[in-house]
C-alpha positions in Angstrom: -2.8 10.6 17.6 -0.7 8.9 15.1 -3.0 7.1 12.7 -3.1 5.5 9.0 -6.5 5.6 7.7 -6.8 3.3 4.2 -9.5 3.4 1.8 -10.9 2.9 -2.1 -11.1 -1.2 -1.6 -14.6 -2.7 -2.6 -15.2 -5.4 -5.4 -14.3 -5.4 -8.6 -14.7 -7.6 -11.6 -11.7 -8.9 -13.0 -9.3 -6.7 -15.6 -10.8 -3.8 -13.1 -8.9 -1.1 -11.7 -9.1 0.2 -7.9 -6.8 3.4 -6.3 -6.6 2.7 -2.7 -5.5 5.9 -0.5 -3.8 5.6 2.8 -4.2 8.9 4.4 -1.9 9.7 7.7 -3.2 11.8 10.5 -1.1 13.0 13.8 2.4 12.8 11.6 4.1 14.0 8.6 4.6 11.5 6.0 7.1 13.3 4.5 10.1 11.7 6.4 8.5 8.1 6.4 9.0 5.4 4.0 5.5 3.7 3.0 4.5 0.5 2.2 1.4 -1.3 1.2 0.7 -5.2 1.9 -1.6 -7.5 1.9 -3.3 -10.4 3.7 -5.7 -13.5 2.0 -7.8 -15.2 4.3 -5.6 -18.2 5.9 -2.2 -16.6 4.3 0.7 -14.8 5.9 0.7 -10.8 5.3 2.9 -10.1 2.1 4.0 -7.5 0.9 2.6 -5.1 -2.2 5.1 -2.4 -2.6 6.7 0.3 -1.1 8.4 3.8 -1.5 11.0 5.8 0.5 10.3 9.1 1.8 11.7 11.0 -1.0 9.4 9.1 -3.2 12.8 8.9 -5.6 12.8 5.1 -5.1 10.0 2.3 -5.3 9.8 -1.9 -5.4 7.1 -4.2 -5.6 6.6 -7.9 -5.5 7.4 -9.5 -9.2 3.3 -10.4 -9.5 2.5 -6.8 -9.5 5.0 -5.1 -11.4 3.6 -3.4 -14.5 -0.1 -3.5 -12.8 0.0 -1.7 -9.5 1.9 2.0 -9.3 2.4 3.5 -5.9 2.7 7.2 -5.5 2.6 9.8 -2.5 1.1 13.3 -2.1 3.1 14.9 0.3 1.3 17.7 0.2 -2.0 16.0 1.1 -0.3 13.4 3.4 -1.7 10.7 1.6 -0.2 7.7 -0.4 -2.0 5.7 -3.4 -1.7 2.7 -4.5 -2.9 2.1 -8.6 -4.1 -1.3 -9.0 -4.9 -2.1 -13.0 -5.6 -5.1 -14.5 -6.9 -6.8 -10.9 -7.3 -10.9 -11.0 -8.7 -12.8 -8.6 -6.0 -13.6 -6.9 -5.9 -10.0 -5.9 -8.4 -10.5 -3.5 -7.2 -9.7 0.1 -6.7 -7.0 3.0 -4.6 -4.5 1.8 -2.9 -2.5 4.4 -0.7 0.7 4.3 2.2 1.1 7.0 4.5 3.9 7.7 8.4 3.9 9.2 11.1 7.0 9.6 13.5 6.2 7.0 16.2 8.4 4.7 17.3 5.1 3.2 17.5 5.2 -0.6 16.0 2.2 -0.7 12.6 0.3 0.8 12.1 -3.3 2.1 8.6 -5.1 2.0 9.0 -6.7 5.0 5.9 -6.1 7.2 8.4 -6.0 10.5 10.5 -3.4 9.6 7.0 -0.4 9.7 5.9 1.1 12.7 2.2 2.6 12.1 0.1 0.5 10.6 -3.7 0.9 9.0 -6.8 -1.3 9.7 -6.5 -2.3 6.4 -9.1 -2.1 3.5 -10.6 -5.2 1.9 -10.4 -5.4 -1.7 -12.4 -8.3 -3.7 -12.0 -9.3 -7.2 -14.6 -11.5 -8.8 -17.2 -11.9 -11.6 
């Protein structure tokens, strides 16, 4: 059974740092692009950042860049994302997902992933 299992959210004050952990099950990760997104109460799913299978290439949304690092452990079949200086605004369902892709490059768009977590809520507040 093909699964993505997410997990490391909780609450946090702000500045804090979280690691969330997306760990696949039934399939190899090593030939699937990953991405990580998110969804705030009453706001479309967006997405986080992502990495291609080779792990050679990443992107993530302009408000995260410098704060959040995403990174994959093959060997453990198990991706990470590094949240750092976490605001308030942080505060969502943060989901991992999973697509067969050689592409030297990865899209955050949540349409284009095919295995998806059940997500892992992350709250940031004093």
């Amino acid at each position: 059974q093909v699964q993505l299992v997410e997990s490391g959210g909780g609450l946090v004050q702000p500045g804090g740092s979280l690691r969330l952990s997306c760990a696949a099950s039934g399939f190899t990760l090593d030939y699937y692009a990953i991405g990580w997104f998110r969804q705030a109460p009453g706001k479309e799913r967006e997405g986080v950042s992502c990495m291609t299978s080779s792990g050679s290439s990443t992107n993530y949304a302009n408000s995260k860049k410098g704060r959040f690092t995403i990174s994959r452990d093959n060997a453990k079949n198990t991706v990470y994302l590094q949240m750092n200086s976490l605001k308030p605004e942080d505060t969502a369902v943060y989901y991992c997902a999973a697509v067969i892709s050689v592409r030297a490059m990865c899209f955050m768009i949540p349409g284009m992933y095919d295995y998806w977590g059940q997500g892992t809520q992350v709250t940031v507040s004093s």
